[in-house]
C-alpha positions in Angstrom: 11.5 -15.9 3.9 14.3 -18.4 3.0 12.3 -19.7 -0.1 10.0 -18.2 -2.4 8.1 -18.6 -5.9 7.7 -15.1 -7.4 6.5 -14.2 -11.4 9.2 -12.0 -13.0 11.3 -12.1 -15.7 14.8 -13.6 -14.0 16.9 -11.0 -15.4 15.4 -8.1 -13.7 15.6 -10.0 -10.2 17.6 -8.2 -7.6 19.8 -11.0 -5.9 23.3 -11.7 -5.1 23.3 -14.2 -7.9 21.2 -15.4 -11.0 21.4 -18.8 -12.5 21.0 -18.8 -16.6 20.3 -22.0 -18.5 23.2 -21.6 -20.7 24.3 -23.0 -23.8 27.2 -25.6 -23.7 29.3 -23.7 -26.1 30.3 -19.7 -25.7 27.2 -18.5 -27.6 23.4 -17.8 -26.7 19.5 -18.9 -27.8 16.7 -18.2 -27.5 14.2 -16.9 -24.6 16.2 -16.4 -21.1 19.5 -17.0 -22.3 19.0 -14.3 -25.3 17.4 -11.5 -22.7 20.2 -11.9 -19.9 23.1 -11.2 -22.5 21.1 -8.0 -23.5 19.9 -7.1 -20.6 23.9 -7.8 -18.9 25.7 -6.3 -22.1 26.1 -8.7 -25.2 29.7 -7.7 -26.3 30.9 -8.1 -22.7 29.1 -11.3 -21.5 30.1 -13.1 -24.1 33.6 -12.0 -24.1 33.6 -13.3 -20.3 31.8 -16.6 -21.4 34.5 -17.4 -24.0 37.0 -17.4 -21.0 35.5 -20.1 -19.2 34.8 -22.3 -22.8 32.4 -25.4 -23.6 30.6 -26.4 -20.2 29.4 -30.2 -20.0 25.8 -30.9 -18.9 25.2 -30.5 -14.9 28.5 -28.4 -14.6 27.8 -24.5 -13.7 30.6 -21.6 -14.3 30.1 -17.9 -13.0 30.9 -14.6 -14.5 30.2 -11.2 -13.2 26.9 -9.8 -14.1 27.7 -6.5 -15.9 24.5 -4.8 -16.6 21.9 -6.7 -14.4 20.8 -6.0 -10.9 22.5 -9.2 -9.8 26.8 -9.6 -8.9 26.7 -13.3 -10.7 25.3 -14.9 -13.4 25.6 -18.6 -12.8 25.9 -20.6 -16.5 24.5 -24.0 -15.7 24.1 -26.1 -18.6 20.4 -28.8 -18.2 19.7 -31.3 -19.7 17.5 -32.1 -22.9 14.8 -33.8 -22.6 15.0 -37.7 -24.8 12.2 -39.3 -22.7 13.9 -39.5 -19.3 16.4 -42.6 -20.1 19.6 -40.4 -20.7 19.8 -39.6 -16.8 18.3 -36.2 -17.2 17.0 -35.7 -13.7 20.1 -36.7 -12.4 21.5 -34.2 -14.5 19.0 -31.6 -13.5 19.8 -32.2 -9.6 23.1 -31.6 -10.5 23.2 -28.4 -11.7 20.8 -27.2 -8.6 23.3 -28.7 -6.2 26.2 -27.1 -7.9 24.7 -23.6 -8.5 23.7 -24.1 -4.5 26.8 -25.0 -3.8 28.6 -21.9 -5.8 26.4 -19.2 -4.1 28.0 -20.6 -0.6 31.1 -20.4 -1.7 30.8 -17.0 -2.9 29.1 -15.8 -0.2 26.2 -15.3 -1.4 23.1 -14.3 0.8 20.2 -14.4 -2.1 20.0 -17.0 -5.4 17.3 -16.7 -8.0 17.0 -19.4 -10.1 14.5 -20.2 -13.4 12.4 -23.5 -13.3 15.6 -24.5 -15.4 15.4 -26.9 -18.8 11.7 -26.2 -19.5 12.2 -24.2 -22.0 13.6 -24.9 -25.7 15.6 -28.0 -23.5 11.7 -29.9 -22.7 12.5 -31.1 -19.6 8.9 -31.8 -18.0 7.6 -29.2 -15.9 6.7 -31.3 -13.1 9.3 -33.4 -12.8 11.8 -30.7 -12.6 9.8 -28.4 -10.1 10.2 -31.7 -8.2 13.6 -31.7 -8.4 14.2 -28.2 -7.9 12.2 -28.4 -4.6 14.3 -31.2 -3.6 17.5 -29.7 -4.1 16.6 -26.4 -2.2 14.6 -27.6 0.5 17.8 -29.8 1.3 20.1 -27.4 1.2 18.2 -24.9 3.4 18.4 -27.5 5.9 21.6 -26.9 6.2 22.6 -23.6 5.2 21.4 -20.3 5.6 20.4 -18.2 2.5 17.3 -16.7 0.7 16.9 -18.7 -2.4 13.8 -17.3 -5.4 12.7 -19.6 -7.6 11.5 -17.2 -10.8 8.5 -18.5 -13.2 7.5 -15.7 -16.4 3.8 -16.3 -15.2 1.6 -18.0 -13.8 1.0 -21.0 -16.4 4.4 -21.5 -16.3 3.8 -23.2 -13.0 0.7 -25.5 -13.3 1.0 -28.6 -11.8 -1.3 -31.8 -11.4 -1.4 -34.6 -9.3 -3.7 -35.9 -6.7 -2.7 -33.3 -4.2 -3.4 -30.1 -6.1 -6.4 -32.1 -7.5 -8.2 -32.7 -3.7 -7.3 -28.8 -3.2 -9.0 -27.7 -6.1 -12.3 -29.5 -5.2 -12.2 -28.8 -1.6 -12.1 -24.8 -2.4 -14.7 -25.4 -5.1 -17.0 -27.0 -2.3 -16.6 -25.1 0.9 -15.8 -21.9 -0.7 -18.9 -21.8 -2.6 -20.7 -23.3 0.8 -19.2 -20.2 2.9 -20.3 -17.5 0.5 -24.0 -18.7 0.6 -24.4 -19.0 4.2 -22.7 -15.6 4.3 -25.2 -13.9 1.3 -28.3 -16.2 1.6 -29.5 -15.0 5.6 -28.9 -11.3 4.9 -31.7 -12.0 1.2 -33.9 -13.8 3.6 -34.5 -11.3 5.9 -34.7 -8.5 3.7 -37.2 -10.1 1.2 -38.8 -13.2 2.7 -41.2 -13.2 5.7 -40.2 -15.9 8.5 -41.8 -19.0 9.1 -44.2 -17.4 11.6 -45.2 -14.8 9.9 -46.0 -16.7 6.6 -49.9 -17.2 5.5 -52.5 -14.7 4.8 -52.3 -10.7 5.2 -55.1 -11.6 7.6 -52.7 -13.9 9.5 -49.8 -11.8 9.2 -51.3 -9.2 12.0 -51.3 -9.0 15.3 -54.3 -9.2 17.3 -54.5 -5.8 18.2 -54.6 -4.6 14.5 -57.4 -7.4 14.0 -59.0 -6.1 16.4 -58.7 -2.7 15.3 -59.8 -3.7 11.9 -63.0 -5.6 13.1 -64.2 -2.5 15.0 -63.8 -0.6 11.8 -65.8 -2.6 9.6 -68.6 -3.3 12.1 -69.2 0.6 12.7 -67.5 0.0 16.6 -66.3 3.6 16.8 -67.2 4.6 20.0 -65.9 1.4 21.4 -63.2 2.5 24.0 -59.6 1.0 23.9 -58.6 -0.2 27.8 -57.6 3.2 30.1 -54.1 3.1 31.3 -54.6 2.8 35.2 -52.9 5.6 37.2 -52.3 3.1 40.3 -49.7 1.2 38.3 -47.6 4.5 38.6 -47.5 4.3 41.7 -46.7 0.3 41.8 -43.8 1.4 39.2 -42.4 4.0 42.0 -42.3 1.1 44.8 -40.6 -1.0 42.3 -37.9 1.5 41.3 -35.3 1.1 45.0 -36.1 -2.9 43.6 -35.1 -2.2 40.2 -31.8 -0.1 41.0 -30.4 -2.7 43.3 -31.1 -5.6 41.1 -29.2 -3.9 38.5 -26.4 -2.6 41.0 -25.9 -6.4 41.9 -25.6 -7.8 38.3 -22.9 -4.9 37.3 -20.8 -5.7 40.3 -21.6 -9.6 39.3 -20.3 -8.5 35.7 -17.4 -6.8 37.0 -16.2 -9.5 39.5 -16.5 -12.3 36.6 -14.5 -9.7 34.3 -11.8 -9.3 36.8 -11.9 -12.9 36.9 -11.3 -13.4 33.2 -8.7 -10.7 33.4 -6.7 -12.5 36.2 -6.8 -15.8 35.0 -6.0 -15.1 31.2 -4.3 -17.5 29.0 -1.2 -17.5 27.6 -0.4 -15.0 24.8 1.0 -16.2 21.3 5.0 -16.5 22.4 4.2 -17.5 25.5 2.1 -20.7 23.9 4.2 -21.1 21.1 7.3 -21.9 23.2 5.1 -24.3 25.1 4.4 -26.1 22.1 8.0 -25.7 20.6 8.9 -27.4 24.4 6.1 -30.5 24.2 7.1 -31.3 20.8 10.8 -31.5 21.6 12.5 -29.3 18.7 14.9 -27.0 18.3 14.3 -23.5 17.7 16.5 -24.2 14.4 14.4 -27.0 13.9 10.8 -25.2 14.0 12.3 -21.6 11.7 13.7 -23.7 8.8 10.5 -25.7 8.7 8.3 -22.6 8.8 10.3 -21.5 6.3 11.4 -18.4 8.5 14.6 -16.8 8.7 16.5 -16.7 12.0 16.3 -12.9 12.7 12.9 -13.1 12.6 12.4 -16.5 15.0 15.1 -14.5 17.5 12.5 -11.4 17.5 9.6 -13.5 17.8 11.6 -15.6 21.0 12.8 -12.2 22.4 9.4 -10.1 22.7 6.7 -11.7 25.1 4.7 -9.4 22.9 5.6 -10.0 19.7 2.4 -10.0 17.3 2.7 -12.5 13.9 1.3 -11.8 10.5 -1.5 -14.4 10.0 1.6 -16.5 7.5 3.9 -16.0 9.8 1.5 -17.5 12.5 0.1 -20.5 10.0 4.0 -21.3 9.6 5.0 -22.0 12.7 1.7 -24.4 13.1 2.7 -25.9 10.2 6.2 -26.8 11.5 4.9 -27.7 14.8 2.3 -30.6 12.9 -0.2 -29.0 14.7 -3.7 -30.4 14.0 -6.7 -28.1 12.8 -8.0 -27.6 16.5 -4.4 -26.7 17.8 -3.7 -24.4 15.0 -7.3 -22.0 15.6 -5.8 -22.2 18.8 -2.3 -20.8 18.5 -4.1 -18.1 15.9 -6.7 -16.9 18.8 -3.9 -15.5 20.6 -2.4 -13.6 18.3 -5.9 -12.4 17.6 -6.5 -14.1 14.0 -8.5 -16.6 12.7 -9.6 -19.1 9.8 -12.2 -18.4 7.6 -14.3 -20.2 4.9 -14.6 -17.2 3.1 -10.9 -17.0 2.4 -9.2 -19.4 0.1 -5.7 -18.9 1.3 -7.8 -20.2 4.9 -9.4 -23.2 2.7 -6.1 -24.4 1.6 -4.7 -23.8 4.5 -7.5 -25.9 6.4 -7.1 -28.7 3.8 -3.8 -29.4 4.1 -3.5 -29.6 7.6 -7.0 -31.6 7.9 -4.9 -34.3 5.7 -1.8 -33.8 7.1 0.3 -32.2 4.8 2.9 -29.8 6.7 5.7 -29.8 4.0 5.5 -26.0 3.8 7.3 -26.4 -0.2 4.4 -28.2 -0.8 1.6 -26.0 1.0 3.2 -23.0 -1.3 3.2 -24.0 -4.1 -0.4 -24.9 -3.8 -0.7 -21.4 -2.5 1.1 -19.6 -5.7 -1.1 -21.4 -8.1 -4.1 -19.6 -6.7 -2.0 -16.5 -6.2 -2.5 -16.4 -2.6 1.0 -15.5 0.3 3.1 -17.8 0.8 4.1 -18.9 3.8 7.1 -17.6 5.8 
């Protein structure tokens, strides 16, 4: 997928190139900066970083990586944090545009960056997820390359708001909803009696066994039960041609309406999502970079009539397409999958396109706090 939120530490992320919240002088902190230049090779980082020299706020320089998995380190240098009068998240979108726009020129295919400045610098952490969002979802419009945004864990990517508020309540309602209709039928019929069969032991029987128990008490032993009559054997042998045919009809009745189904089936998950793709009037560029999908993987999907979608991949595409909830378990039932209240990657799912929410950053990140996939 173009984008996505993964918990590592950013120095032992395998990508083209790695950004590092840098110092503005040649030296290094604390945190991040302190475990790439040991990680990359102290002595010859720094010797590197002395070439380039003091780097002003915004402004991002590139050295080879040395010792890390990466080709590039990217030295961007954030802003500080003074209470958001100093033009810090101008600042901020700077040095995401300018990293972004350093991995095209270098060719890069893969980025990682670190939810930069929230460190040691203070930069609030949802204001710059906002901004980092921002810069990269605008820049994937355009270009194509996989960029990883890289948080230590998973606190480090809390976030408020209305939105992740109504998601949190939602799952805390229908999930718990969904496992009780799914535990409290199976509990009833093992332990509780149903409605008809409630009342006294007495009640409880059938006639029969009333019956049975009545002639007991009374002494009614020699009391016969009813004789099976051996004329109704013969009635059951007249019957039997009856029998045969009826069921000889209903089969061949099955069969036809089964051929039927088979002849006049609907259209299979390519077939309908080019339909869609076609009444909705976008491009195929359009529809990928919105699902957050790659285009090798939109061109295998558009070349094989058959091609079968991972539930994500599937839940993508309807969320680039706006589908409604309706539309969507639609365009799942023909790839064979499904939403379900039982699942809270389903829940969120549900919620979000129930309110209308089909900015897939948005929709992931949501995801990734619950540690659920991420779409694409």
């Amino acid at each position: 997928m173009p984008f996505q939120i993964i918990r590592n530490d950013i120095a032992n992320v395998k990508a083209d190139a790695i950004v590092n919240t840098a110092n503005p002088r040649v030296a290094y902190g604390q945190g991040v900066d302190r475990t790439i230049y040991e990680k990359a090779g102290k002595e010859q980082l720094l010797a590197a970083r002395e070439q380039i020299g003091e780097i002003r706020p915004g402004e991002v320089a590139h050295t080879v990586a040395f010792g890390l998995a990466a080709q590039y380190i990217f030295h961007a240098v954030g802003p500080a944090w003074r209470g958001g009068n100093y033009q810090e998240e101008k600042i901020l979108r700077q040095c995401y545009d300018n990293c972004l726009q350093l991995a095209k020129e270098l060719n890069c295919a893969s980025l990682a960056f670190p939810l930069m400045a929230t460190g040691s610098y203070g930069f609030p952490k949802e204001k710059a997820l906002r901004i980092a969002i921002a810069a990269i979802s605008e820049f994937l419009e355009r270009e194509e390359m996989q960029i990883i945004l890289v948080v230590f864990d998973q606190e480090s990517l809390v976030v408020s708001g209305r939105f992740f508020a109504e998601i949190r309540e939602f799952i805390d309602q229908n999930y718990v909803d969904a496992k009780i209709k799914s535990e409290y039928p199976r509990r009833q019929s093992r332990f509780q009696p149903s409605v008809k069969d409630r009342g006294s032991e007495y009640g409880q029987r059938t006639l029969p066994q009333r019956e049975k128990s009545e002639w007991k008490r009374e002494g009614n032993f020699s009391e016969e039960l009813p004789s099976f009559d051996v004329g109704m054997v013969s009635e059951l042998k007249i019957s039997e041609p009856v029998i045969q045919e009826e069921l000889s009809l209903a089969a061949n009745s099955e069969k036809l309406t089964l051929e039927n189904i088979l002849q006049t089936k609907s259209e299979n998950f390519q077939a309908r999502l080019l339909s869609l793709i076609d009444q909705k009037e976008m491009t195929d560029v359009e529809v990928y970079k919105k699902a957050n999908l790659d285009r090798k993987l939109f061109s295998k999907i558009r070349c094989n009539p058959d091609y079968r979608p991972t539930k994500k991949t599937a839940i993508a595409l309807a969320v680039a397409l706006e589908l409604n909830l309706e539309e969507t378990k639609d365009l799942l039932s023909r790839a064979e999958l499904a939403l379900s209240p039982g699942s809270i990657f389903d829940l969120i799912i549900s919620y979000c396109i129930q309110n209308h929410v089909y900015d897939i950053y948005s929709i992931n990140m949501a995801l990734f706090q619950y540690e659920q996939p991420l779409l694409g």
